[in-house]
C-alpha positions in Angstrom: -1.0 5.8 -16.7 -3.8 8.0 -15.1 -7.1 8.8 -16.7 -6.4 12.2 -16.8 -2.8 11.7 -18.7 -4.6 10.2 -21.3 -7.6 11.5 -22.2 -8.7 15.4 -22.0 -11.7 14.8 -19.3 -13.6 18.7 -19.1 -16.8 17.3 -18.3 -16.2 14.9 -16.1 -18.5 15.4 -13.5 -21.4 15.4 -15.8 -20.1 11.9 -17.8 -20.0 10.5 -14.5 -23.4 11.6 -13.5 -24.5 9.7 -16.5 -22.8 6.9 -15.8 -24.3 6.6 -12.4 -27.8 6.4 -14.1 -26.9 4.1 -16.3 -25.7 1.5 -13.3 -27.4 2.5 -10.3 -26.3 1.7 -7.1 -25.1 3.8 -4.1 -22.1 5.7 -5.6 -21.9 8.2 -2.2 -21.0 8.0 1.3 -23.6 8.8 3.4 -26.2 12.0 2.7 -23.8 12.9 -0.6 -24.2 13.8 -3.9 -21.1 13.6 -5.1 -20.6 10.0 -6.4 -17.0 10.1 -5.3 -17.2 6.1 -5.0 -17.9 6.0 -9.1 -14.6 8.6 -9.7 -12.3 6.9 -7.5 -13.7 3.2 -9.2 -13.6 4.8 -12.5 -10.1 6.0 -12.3 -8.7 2.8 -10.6 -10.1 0.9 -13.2 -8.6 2.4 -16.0 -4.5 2.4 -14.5 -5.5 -1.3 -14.2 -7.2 -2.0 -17.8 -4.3 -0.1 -19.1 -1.2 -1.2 -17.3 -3.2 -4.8 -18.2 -2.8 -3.5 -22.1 -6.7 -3.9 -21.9 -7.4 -0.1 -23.5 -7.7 -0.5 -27.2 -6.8 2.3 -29.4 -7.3 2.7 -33.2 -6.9 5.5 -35.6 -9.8 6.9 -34.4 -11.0 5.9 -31.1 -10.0 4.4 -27.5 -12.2 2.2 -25.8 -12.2 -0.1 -21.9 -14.6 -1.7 -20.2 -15.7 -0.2 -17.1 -16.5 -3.6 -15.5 -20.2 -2.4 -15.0 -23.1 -3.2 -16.2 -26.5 -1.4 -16.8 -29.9 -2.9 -15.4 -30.2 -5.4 -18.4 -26.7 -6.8 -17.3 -24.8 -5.1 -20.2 -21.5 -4.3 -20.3 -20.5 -0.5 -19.9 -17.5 0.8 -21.5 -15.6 4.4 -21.5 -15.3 5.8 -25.3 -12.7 8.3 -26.5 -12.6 10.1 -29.9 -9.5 12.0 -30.6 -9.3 15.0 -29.3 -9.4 18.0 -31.5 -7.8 20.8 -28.9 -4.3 21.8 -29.7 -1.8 21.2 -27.2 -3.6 18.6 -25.0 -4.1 14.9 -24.8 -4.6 12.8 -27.7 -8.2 11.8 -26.6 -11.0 13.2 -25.2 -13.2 11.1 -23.4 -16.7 11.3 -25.3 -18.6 9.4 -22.4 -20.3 5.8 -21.1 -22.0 3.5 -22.8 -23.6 0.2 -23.4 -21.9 -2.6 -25.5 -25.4 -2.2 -27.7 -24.8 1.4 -28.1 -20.9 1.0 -28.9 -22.5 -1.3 -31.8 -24.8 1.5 -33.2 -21.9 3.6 -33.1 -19.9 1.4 -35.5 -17.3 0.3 -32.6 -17.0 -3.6 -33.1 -14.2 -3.8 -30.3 -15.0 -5.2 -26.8 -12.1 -5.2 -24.3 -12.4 -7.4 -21.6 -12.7 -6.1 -17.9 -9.9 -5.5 -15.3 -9.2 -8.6 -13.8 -7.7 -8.6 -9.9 -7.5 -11.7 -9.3 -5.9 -15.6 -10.7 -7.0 -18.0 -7.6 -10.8 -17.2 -6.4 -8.9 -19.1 -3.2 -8.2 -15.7 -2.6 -11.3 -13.7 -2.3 -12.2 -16.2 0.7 -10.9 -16.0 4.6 -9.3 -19.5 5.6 -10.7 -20.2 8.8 -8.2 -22.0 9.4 -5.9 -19.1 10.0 -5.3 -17.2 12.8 -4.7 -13.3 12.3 -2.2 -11.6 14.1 -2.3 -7.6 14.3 0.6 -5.7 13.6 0.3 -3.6 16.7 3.2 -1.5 16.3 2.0 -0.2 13.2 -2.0 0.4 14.2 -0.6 2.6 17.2 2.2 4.3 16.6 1.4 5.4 12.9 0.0 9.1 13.1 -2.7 7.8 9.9 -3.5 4.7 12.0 -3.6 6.3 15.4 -5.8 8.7 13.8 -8.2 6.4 12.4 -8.8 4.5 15.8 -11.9 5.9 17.7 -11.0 8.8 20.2 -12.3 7.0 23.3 -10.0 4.0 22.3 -6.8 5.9 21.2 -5.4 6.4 24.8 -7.3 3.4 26.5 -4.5 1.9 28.7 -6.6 -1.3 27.5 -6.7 -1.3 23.8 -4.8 -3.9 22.8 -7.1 -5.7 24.8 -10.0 -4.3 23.3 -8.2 -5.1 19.7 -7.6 -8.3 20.5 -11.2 -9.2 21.4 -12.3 -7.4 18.5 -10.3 -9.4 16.0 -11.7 -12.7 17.8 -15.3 -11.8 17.2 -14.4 -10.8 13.6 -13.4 -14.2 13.6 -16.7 -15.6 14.9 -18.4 -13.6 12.4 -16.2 -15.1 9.5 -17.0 -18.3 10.6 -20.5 -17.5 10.8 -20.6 -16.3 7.2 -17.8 -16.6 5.0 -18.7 -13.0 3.2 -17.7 -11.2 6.4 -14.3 -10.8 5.3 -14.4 -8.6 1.7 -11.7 -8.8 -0.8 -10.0 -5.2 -2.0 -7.2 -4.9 -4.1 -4.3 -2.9 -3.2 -0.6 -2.4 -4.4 -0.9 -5.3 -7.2 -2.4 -8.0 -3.9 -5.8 -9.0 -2.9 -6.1 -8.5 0.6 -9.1 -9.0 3.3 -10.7 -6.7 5.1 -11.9 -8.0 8.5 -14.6 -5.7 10.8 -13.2 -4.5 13.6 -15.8 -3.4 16.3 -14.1 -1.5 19.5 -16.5 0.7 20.8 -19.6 -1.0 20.4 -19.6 -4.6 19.4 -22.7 -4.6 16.5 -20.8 -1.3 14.7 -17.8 -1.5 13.1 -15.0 1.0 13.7 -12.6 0.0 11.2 -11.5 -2.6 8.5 -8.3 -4.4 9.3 -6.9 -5.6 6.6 -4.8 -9.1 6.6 -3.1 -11.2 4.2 -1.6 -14.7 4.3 1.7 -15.4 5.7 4.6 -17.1 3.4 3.8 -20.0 5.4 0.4 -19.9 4.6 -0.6 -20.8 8.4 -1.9 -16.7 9.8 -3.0 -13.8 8.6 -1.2 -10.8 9.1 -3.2 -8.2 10.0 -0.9 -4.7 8.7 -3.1 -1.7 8.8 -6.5 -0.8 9.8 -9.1 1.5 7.4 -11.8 3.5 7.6 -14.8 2.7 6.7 -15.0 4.5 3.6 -11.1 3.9 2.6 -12.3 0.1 2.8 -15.1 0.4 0.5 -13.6 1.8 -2.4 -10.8 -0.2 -2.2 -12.9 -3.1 -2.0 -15.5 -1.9 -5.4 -13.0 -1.8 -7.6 -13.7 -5.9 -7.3 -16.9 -6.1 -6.8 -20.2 -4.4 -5.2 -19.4 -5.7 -1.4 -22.2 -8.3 -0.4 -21.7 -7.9 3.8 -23.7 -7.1 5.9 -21.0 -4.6 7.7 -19.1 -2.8 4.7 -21.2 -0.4 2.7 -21.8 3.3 1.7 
């Protein structure tokens, strides 16, 4: 279920601007305002907590954790009351708060947080492997083509350039292990590998791989923007790279 199916939301904006105070951190791309990083995290979350059957819901309240934390490394969690407008949803999403602040409130509840993941195997790029690009798929889908620099669409040599690319994300890997991020996508962790073609300290793109059956490659099946990547990659955790940020 969405966010917005289940609770009544009016003043979203402004809960969410609260919420951003309350755990700092860069919630925009770029120059913006607009903490779109913090709605599209904040909406995630919740289809996860709640397909998870993590939302708990009384007689008089709904409560999940957010999976943030304040400053003082407190928990944050989204509180509904029920909502008192005819002819909407049953809650109404009263705002953010600390797990102190739920307790002052009278809530005694604490859901646990979303979890993504069941082997931390996952999260980590086995050097081992060898990644393999779907080529077909990077070029010839209008989304993909899209996404790949101008200068390099139509390069006679891109697959060239690609495949140099993904051997220096490989170098960098091996150089530090935090190169490749973990996201979450369509029930999977995948990894999202840097993929520099037009200048070779700037990233262009995130491809992001996953483990054959075998368990022997990586399968590199789309590629991302920059900013796709990072949201898909916070609803995990705040990315530590050096390559992948806001």
């Amino acid at each position: 279920m969405k966010l917005f199916e289940f609770a009544y939301c009016p003043s979203f904006d402004r809960d969410i601007n609260f919420l951003s105070k309350l755990c700092p951190e860069k919630w925009s791309f770029g120059s913006n305002t607009d903490n779109i990083i913090l709605k599209n995290y904040i909406k995630h979350t919740f289809m996860k907590v709640f397909e998870d059957g993590r939302v708990i819901c009384t007689d008089k309240y709904a409560v999940f954790n957010t999976g943030l934390y304040t400053v003082y490394y407190e928990s944050i969690y989204a509180y509904f009351t029920l909502n008192s407008i005819p002819d909407k949803q049953k809650w109404f999403l009263n705002g953010f708060y600390s797990s102190y602040q739920l307790g002052m409130m009278g809530v005694q509840e604490r859901p646990k947080r979303a979890n993504y993941f069941s082997k931390p195997a996952e999260l980590v790029f086995d050097t081992n492997c060898e990644i393999i690009p779907q080529y077909q798929h990077i070029f010839s889908d209008p989304e993909n083509y899209l996404r790949i620099p101008e200068s390099i669409r139509d390069n006679p040599n891109k697959t060239m350039l690609f495949d140099g690319a993904v051997k220096r994300a490989t170098y960098m890997i091996e150089a530090n292990y935090k190169t490749a991020v973990p996201q979450y996508y369509n029930g999977k962790i995948q990894l999202l590998v840097p993929i520099c073609l037009v200048s070779e300290n700037n990233p262009d793109l995130a491809l992001v791989v996953s483990k054959n059956e075998a368990g022997n490659q990586y399968l590199g099946h789309t590629c991302l923007t920059l900013d796709m990547a990072y949201n898909n990659a916070r609803l995990i955790a705040r990315p530590d790279s050096n390559w992948l940020k806001p």
